[in-house]
C-alpha positions in Angstrom: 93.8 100.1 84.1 91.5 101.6 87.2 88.2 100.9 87.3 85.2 101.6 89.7 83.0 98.2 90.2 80.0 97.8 88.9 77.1 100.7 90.8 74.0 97.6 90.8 77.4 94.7 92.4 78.1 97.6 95.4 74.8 98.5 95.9 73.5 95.0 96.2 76.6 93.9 98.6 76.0 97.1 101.0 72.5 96.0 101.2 73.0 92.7 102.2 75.3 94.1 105.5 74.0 97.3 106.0 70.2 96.0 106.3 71.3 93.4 109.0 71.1 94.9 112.9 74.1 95.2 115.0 75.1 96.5 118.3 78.1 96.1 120.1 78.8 92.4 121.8 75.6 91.2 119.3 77.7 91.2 115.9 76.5 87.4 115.4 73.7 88.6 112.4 75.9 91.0 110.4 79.4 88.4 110.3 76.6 85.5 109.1 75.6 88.3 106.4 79.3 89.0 105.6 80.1 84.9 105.4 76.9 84.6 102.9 78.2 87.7 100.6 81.7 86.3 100.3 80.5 82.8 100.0 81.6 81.0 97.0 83.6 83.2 95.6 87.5 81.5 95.9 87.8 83.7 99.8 88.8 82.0 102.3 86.9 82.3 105.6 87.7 81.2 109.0 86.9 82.5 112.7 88.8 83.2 115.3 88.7 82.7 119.1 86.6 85.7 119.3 83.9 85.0 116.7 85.7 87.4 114.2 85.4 86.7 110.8 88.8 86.5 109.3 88.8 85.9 104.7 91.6 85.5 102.6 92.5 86.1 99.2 96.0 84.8 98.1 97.3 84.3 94.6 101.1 83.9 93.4 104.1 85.8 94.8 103.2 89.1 96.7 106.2 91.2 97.7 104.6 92.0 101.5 100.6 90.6 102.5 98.0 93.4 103.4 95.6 93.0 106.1 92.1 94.9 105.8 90.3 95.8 109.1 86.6 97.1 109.4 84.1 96.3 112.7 81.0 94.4 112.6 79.5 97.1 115.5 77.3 100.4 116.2 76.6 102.1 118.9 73.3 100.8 120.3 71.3 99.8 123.7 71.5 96.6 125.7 68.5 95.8 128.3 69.9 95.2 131.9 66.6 95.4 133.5 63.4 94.3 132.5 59.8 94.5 134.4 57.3 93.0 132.0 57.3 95.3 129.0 59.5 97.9 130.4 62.7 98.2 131.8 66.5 100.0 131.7 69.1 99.9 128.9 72.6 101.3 128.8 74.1 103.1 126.3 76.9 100.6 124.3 79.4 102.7 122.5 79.5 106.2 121.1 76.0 107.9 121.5 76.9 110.9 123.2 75.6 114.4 123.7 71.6 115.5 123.3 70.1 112.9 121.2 70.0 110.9 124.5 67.9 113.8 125.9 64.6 113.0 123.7 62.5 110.4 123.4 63.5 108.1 120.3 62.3 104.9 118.3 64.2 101.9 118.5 64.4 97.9 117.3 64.1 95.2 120.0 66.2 92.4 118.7 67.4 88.5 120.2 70.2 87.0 119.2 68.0 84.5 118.0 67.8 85.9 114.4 64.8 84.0 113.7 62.6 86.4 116.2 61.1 89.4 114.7 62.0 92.7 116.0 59.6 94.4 118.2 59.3 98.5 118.6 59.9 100.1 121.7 60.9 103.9 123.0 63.6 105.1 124.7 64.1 108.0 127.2 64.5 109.3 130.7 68.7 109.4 130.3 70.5 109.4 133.7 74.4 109.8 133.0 75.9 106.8 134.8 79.6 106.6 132.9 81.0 103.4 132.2 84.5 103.2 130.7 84.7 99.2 130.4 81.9 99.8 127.4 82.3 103.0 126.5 78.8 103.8 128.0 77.8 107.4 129.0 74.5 106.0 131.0 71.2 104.4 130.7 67.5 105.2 129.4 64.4 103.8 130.5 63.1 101.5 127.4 59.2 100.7 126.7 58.3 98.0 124.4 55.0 96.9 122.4 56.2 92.9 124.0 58.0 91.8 126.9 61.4 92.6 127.2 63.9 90.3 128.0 67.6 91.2 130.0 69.9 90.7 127.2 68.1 91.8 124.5 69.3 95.0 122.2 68.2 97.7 120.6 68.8 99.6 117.6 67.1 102.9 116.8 64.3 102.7 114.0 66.3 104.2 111.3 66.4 103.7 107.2 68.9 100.9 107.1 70.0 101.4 103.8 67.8 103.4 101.7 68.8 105.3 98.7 68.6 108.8 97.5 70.2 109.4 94.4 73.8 109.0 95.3 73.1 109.3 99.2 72.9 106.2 101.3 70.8 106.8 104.4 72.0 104.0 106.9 71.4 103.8 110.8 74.9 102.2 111.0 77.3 103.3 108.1 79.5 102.9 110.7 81.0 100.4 110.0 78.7 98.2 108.0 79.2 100.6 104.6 83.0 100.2 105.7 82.9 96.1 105.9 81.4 96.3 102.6 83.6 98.3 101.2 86.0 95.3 102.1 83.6 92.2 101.4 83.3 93.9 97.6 87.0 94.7 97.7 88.0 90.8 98.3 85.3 89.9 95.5 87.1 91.8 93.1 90.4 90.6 94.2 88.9 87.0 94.0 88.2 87.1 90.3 91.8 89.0 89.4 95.0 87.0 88.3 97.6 89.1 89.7 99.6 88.3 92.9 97.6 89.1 96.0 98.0 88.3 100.1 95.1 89.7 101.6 93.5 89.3 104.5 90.1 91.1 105.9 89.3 90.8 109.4 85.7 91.8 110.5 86.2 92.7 114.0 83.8 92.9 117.4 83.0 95.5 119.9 84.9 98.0 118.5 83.0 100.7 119.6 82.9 100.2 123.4 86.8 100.5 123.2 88.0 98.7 120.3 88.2 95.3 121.5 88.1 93.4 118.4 91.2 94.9 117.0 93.1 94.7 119.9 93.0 91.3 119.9 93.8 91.1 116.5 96.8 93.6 116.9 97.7 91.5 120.1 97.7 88.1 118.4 98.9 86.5 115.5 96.0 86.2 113.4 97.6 88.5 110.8 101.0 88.4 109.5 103.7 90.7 111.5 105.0 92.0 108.1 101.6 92.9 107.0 100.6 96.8 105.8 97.0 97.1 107.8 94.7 99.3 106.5 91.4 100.5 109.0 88.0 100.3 106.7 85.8 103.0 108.7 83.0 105.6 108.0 84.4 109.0 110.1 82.6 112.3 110.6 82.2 114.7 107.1 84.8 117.2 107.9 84.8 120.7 106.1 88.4 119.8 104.2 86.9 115.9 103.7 83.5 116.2 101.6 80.8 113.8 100.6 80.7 112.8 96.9 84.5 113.9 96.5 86.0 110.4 96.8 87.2 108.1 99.6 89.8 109.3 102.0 93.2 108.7 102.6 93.4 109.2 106.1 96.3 110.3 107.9 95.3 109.8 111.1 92.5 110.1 113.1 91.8 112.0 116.8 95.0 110.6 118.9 97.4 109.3 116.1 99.3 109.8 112.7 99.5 106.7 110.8 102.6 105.5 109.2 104.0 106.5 106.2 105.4 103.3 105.5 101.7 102.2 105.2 100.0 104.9 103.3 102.8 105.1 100.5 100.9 102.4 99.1 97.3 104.2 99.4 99.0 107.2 97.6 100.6 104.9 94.8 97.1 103.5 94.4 95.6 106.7 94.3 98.0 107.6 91.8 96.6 104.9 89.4 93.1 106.0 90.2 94.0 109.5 89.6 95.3 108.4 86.0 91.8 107.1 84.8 89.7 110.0 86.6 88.6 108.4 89.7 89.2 111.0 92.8 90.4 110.7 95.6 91.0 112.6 99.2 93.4 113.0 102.0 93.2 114.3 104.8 93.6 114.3 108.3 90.0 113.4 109.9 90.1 114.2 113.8 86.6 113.8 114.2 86.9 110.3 116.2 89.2 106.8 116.6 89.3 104.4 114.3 90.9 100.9 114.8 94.1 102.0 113.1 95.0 103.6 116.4 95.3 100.2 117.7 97.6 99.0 115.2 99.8 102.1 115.7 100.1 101.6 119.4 101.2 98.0 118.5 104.0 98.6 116.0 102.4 97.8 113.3 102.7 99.6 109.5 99.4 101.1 109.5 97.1 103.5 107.5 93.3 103.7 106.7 90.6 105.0 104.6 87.8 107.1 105.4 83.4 107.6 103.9 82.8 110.6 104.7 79.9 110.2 107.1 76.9 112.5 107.6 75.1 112.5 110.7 78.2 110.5 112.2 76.7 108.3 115.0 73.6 108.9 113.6 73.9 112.8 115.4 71.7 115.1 113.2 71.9 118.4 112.7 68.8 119.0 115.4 70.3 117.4 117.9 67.9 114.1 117.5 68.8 110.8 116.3 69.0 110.6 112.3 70.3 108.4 109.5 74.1 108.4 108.5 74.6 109.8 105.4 77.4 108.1 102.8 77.7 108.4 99.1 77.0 105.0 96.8 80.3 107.2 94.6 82.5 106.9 97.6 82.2 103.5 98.3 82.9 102.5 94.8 85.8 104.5 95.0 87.0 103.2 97.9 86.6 99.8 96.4 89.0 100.4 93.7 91.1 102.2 95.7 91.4 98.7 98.1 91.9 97.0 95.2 94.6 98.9 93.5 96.2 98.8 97.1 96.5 95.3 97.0 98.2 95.2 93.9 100.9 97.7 94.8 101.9 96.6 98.1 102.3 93.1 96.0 104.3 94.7 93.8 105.9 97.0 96.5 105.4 100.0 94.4 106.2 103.1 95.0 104.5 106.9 93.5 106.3 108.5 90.4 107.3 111.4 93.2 109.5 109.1 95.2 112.4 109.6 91.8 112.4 113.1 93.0 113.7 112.1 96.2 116.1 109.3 94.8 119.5 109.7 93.9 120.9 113.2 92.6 121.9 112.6 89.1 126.0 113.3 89.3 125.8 116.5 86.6 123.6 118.1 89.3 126.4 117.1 91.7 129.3 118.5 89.6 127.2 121.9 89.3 127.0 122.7 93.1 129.9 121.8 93.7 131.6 123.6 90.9 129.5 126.6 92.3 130.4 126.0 95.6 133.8 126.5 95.1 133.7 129.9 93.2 
C-alpha cells in the first residue's frame, strides 16, 4: 500500500538542505548538509571527480536500476571585484528580467562555512552577457565588511519558513527537489523490497547544466538505468500548487521518453489507488537536467514542485521567496518511492492490457464482418 511519509520526517529533512546557502560553483555547504541527512541510514555515499555527491540504495534483484538527479545550485552573485567594502558581482545563473533593476538585500558568504554571513546590497545592473555561466551581467555590491573576490552572495530571503502548507524558500530550486530525493532514499533504505537506486546531487547546473553533463557524459550511472530529473519548475496555469507533484513530460526544449515515464504513471497509478494525487503535464516554463539525459540517449523522465515565484521572480517584479507546498513534496516522495519499486519490478499500468494482444473472438468478429 501507498503512503505519504511522515509531515514532521519531510519537514525536518527540507530544513536541514533548504536552510544551507548555495550558489552556483559554491555547492560545498548544501552536499555536506545532504551527506549529514543521509548519514547512517544503510545509503551509500561516495563523490565523484567533480565533488558530486553520488548515494545508493541497493537491495536484492531489481529488474532495471533507477538513477535520481536533483542540483545542489541557485542562481546567485559571485564578487569579481572588490575595493574595500565595495565592489562588482556578476550574475551566476538564471536571474533574469527586472528584479536586477532594483536595489536588493543579499548574504555575503566564504566557502569557509565557519564565517558568518555578512549583509550587503546590490544594484547599478549593467547587462554584460556571458554564456559560459549563464550570466546576463553584473551589479555593483556594498557590504557592512570587506569584501573579498571570490566570495558569493545570496539574496536575504526566508530560507525555509512555513505558512500552513506553503514553504517560502530563497532556493526551492533545487534544494526542495534534493530533498525530495535525500527523504526518498531514506525511505527506500528502511524497505525490504528489491531496489537499485542511485541519487546524484549535481553542481552548477544552473550556469548550463554542467553537473549533469558530466554525469550523462560518464559512467557514474548505469547505461541501463531509467533517470528521473528532481526539480522545482515554474507554477503553470494547467500545473497547480497543492495539487500533487508532477509528472513532467518535458520541459522548454524536450519531450522525455516514454520508456522512462511508464514507470512514473504506473507509480502514480498505485498512488492514485490509496488517494494520493498526482499531475502531468507538460511544464515549458524552463530546462531542467533531464534535457541533458535526452540529448545523451538516455531513458529519461522527471518530476516537477510546482514553484511560485520561480527564481525567486515575484509578482512585482522584485526579488521574493519561492513558493512550494510541504503536500507536494510528500507526494513526490511517495511517488519516488513507488517508482523505485516498479521499475524493479518492471511494471507496467493496468492500461497497457488494452493495448496488448486482441483476444481471438474479437479477431473472428472483424473478420467475419469484413467479409459480409
Amino acid at each position: 500500500m501507498a503512503r505519504l511519509p511522515d509531515a514532521d520526517a519531510v519537514l525536518a529533512t527540507v530544513r536541514a538542505i533548504g536552510r544551507t546557502p548555495t550558489a552556483p560553483y559554491h555547492e560545498r555547504r548544501v552536499l555536506s548538509a545532504i551527506r549529514s541527512v543521509l548519514a547512517g541510514d544503510g545509503i551509500g555515499l561516495r563523490d565523484d571527480d567533480y565533488g558530486q555527491l553520488l548515494a545508493t540504495v541497493r537491495r536484492g534483484r531489481a529488474r532495471r536500476p533507477l538513477a535520481l538527479v536533483a542540483h545542489t545550485d541557485h542562481p546567485a552573485f559571485e564578487v569579481v571585484s572588490a575595493y574595500g567594502r565595495e565592489g562588482i558581482a556578476r550574475v551566476l545563473g538564471g536571474f533574469r528580467g527586472r528584479v536586477l533593476e532594483a536595489a536588493a538585500g543579499v548574504l555575503v558568504h566564504d566557502d569557509d562555512a565557519a564565517r558568518a554571513p555578512q549583509r550587503a546590497t546590490i544594484d547599478r545592473f549593467v547587462p554584460d552577457l556571458d554564456h559560459v555561466h549563464n550570466s546576463p551581467g553584473r551589479v555593483r555590491i556594498r557590504s557592512e565588511g570587506d569584501l573579498v573576490v571570490g566570495q558569493w552572495a545570496t539574496l536575504d530571503l526566508p530560507a525555509c519558513d512555513l505558512d500552513g502548507d506553503e514553504l517560502h524558500m530563497v532556493a526551492a530550486d533545487d534544494l526542495a527537489g534534493c530533498a525530495i530525493v535525500a527523504h526518498a532514499l531514506r525511505e527506500l533504505a528502511q524497505d525490504d523490497v528489491p531496489v537499485d537506486v542511485t541519487a546524484v546531487f549535481t553542481r552548477a547546473e544552473e550556469t548550463g547544466l554542467y553537473g549533469a553533463r558530466i554525469v550523462a557524459e560518464g559512467d557514474a550511472i548505469p547505461r541501463d538505468a531509467i533517470v528521473v530529473s528532481v526539480e522545482a519548475s515554474r507554477a503553470l496555469p494547467h500545473a497547480a500548487p497543492g495539487d500533487g507533484i508532477v509528472v513532467r513530460t518535458g520541459d522548454l526544449h524536450n519531450t522525455f521518453s516514454n520508456e522512462a515515464e511508464r514507470f512514473l504513471r504506473a507509480a502514480a497509478e498505485r498512488l492514485r489507488r490509496d488517494g494520493i494525487r498526482t499531475q502531468r503535464a507538460l511544464l515549458d516554463g524552463g530546462t531542467c537536467e533531464a534535457s541533458t539525459f535526452v540529448v545523451h540517449g538516455w531513458d529519461t523522465t522527471a518530476i516537477a514542485l510546482p514553484n511560485v515565484n520561480y527564481h525567486d521572480r515575484g509578482p512585482d517584479e522584485r526579488f521574493a521567496a519561492e513558493v512550494v507546498r510541504l503536500s507536494d513534496i510528500r507526494c513526490g516522495v511517495a511517488l519516488l518511492v513507488e517508482t523505485a519499486r516498479a521499475v524493479a519490478e518492471d511494471a507496467r499500468e493496468a492500461w497497457w492490457a488494452t493495448a496488448g494482444p486482441v483476444p481471438e473472438d474479437v479477431r473472428d468478429a472483424l473478420r467475419d464482418e469484413g467479409r459480409s
